[in-house]
C-alpha positions in Angstrom: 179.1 85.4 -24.3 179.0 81.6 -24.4 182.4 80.5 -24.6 181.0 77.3 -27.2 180.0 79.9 -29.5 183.6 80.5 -30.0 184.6 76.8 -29.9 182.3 76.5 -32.7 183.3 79.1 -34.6 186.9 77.2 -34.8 188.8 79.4 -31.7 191.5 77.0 -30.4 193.2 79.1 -28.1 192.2 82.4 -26.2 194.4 85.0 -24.5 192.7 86.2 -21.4 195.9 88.7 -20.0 193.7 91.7 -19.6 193.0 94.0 -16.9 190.0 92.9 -16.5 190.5 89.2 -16.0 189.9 89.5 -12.5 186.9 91.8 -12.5 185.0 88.8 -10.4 187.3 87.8 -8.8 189.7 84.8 -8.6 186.2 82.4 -8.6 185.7 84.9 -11.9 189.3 83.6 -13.5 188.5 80.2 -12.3 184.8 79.9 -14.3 186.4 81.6 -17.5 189.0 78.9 -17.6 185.9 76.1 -17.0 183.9 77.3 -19.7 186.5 77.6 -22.3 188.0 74.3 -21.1 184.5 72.9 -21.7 183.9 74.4 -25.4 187.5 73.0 -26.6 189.5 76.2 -26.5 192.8 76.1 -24.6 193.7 79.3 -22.4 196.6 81.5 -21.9 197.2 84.5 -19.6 195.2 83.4 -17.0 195.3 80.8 -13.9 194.5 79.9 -10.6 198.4 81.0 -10.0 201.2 83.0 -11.4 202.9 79.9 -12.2 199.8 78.8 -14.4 199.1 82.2 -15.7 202.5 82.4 -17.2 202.4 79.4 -18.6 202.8 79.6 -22.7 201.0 77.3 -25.2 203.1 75.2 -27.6 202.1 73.6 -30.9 203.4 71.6 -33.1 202.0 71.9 -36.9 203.6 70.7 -39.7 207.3 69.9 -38.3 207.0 73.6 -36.5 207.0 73.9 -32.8 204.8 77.2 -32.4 204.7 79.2 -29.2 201.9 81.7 -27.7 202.1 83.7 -24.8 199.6 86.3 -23.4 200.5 89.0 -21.0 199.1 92.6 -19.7 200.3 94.7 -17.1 199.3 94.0 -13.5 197.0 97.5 -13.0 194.7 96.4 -10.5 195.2 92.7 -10.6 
């Protein structure tokens, strides 16, 4: 799927903790990130390192600082 396709039907943000994040690799993580970055959508649960991966988005909207994480267990990844 074309990541724009989601930017253009108003996505903002996408969790990509899965257990299959890494299917292709780090290189894999790495393009995901690219092409969501590129359509406007900001990503959580995924990174080029722990530190990044774990990283939760915050947003303010109307007066409210709002918080997202997105985690999965490390099965094979």
């Amino acid at each position: 799927m074309d990541a724009a396709i989601l930017g253009e039907a108003g996505f903002d943000i996408l969790g990509l903790a899965n257990n299959h994040i890494a299917d292709c690799g780090p290189a894999g993580v790495l393009d995901t990130i690219a092409a969501c970055k590129a359509a406007g959508i900001e990503t959580i649960g995924a990174g080029a390192n722990n530190m990044l991966a774990s990283t939760p988005a915050i947003f303010k909207k109307n007066g409210w600082h709002i918080g997202i994480m997105a985690v999965a267990e490390r099965e094979f990844n």
